[in-house]
C-alpha positions as CSV (number, residue, x, y, z in Angstrom):
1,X,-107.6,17.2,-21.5
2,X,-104.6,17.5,-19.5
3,X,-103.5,13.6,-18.5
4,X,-101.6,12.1,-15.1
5,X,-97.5,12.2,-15.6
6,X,-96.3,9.3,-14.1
7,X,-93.5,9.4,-11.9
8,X,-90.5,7.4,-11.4
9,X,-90.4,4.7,-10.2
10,X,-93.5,3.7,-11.9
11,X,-93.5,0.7,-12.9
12,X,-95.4,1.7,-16.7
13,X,-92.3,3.8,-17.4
14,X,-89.9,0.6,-17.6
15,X,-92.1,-1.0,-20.6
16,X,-91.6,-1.4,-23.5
17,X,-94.2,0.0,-25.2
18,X,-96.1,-1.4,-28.2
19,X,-96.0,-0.4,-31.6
20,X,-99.6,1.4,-33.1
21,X,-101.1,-0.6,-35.5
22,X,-103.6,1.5,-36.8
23,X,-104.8,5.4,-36.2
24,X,-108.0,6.1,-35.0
25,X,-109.8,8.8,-33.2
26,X,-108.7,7.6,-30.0
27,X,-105.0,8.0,-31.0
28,X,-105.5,11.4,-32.5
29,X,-107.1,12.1,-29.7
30,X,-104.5,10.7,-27.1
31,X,-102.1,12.9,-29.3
32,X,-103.6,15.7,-28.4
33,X,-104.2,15.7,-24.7
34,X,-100.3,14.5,-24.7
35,X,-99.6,18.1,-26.5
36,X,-102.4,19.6,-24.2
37,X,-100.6,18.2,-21.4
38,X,-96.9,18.8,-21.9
39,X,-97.7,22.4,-22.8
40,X,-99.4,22.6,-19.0
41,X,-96.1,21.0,-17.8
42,X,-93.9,23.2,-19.6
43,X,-91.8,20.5,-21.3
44,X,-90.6,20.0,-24.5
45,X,-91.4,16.0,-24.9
46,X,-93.9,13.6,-23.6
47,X,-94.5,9.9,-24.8
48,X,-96.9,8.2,-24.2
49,X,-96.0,5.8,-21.4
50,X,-95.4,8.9,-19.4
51,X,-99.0,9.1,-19.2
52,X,-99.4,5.1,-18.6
53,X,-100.3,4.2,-22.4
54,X,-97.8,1.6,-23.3
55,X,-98.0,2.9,-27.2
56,X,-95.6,4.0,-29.6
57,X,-96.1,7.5,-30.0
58,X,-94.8,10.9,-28.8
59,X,-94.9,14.8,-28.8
60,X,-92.6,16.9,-29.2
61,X,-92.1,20.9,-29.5
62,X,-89.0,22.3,-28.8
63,X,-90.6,25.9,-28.8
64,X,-92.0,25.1,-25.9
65,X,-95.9,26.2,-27.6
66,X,-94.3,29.2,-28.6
67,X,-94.4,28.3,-32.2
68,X,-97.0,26.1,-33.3
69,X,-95.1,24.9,-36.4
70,X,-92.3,23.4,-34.2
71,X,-94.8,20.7,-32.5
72,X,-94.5,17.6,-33.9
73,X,-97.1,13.9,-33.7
74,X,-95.0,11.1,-34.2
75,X,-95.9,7.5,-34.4
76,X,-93.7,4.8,-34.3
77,X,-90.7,6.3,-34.6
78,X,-87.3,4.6,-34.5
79,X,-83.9,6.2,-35.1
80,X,-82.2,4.7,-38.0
81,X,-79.2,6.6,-37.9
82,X,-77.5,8.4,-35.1
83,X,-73.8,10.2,-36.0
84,X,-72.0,12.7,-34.2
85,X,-72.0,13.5,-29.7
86,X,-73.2,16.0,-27.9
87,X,-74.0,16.7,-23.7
88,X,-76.3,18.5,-22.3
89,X,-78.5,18.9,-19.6
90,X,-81.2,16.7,-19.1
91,X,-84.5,16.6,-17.2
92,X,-87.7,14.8,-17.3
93,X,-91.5,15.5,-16.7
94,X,-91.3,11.7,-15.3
95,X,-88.6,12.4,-12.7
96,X,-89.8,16.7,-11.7
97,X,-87.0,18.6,-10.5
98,X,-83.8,16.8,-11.5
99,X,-81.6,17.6,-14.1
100,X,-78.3,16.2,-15.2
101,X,-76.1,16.1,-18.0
102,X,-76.7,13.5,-21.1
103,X,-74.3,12.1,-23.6
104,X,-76.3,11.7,-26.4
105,X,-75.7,11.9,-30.8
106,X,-75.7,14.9,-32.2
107,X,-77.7,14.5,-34.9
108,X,-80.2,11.2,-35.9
109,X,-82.5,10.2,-38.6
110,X,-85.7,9.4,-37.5
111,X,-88.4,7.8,-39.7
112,X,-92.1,7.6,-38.4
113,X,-95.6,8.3,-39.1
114,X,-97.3,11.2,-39.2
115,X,-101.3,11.9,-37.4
116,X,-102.2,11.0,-40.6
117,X,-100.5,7.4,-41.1
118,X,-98.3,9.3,-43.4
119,X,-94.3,7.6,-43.1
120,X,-91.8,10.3,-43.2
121,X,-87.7,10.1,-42.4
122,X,-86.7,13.2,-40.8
123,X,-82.8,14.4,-39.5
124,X,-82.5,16.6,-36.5
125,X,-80.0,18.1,-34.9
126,X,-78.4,19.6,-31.6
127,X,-81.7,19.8,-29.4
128,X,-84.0,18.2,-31.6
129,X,-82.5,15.2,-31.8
130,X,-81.7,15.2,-27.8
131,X,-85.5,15.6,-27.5
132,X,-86.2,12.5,-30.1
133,X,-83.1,10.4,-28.2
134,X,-85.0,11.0,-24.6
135,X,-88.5,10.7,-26.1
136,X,-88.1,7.1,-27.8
137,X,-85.9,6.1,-24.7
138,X,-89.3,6.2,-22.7
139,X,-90.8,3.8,-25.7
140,X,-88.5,1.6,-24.9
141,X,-88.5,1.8,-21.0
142,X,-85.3,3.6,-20.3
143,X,-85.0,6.7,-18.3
144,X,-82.6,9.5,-18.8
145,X,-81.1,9.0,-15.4
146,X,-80.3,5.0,-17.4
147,X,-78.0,7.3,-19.5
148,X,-76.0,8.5,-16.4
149,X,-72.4,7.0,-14.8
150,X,-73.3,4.7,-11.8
151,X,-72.0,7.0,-9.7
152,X,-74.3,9.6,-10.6
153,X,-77.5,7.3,-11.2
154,X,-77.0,5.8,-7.3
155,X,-77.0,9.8,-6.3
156,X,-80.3,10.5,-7.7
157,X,-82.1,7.4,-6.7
158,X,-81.0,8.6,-3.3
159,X,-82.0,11.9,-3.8
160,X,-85.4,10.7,-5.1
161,X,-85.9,8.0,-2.4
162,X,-85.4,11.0,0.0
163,X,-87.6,13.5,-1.6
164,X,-90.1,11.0,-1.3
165,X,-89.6,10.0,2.3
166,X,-90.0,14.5,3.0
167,X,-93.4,14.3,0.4
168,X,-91.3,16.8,-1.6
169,X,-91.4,14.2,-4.7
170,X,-95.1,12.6,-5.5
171,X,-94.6,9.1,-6.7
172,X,-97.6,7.1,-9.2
173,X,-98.4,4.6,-10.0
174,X,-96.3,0.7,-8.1
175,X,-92.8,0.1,-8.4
């Protein structure tokens, strides 16, 4: 089932978002309408706040559904390493339309849980680890546009706050 994005600035998306103490159906489940529904949204990360579950879990397939050994379930994941620096350009299901670029690490070291409960460590690189950077940043209720120089962040609230005001930008959710 393909679930409701929410949009900045909703206020679910500034949460932090609580860890998952046990997996169920209804997580496995909730995994995969997230998958269902960043595959409909053409992106290449979703957590679950984004759809306004305040859990600790998120998809990710930087295939983009082309290759379905590239999509991963994670649980709980926190970075326990980070090395390295890298920018690129950055967008965000959350805020549709805007891109900018991100300083982020080049390369982390992840451990999580699996769909199954399993723990794992994992190291990623270049774009994988830009789309594990961004995706735990929602779990912990910071947006990419929180990454940005003031200068640049003041911009795009502007640019939001004015997309909104022309019904070009649909806002969920309360601030």
């Amino acid at each position: 089932m393909i679930l409701e994005v929410k949009t900045f600035p909703d206020k679910v998306l500034r949460i932090k978002a609580e860890p998952v103490d046990s997996i169920d159906e209804s997580i496995t489940e909730l995994l995969d309408n997230m998958v269902e529904t960043m595959h409909a949204r053409s992106g290449v990360g979703l957590a679950a706040p984004q759809v306004g579950i305040s859990k600790r879990l998120i998809v990710i397939d930087t295939s983009a559904g082309e290759n379905e050994g590239m999509l991963l379930r994670v649980i709980n994941p926190e970075i326990i390493s980070a090395e390295g620096e890298q920018v690129g350009e950055e967008g965000c299901l959350s805020i549709p339309g805007e891109y900018e670029p991100v300083r982020r690490a080049e390369k982390v070291t992840v451990k999580a849980m699996d769909e199954n409960g399993k723990p794992y460590t994992m190291e990623a690189e270049g774009f994988l680890a830009r789309a594990f950077q961004h995706e735990i940043d929602h779990l912990d209720g910071v947006l990419f546009i929180d990454r940005l120089p003031s200068y640049k962040k003041d911009t795009l609230k502007k640019t939001i706050k004015r997309r909104i005001a022309d019904g070009d930008y649909v806002v969920t959710g309360t601030k």
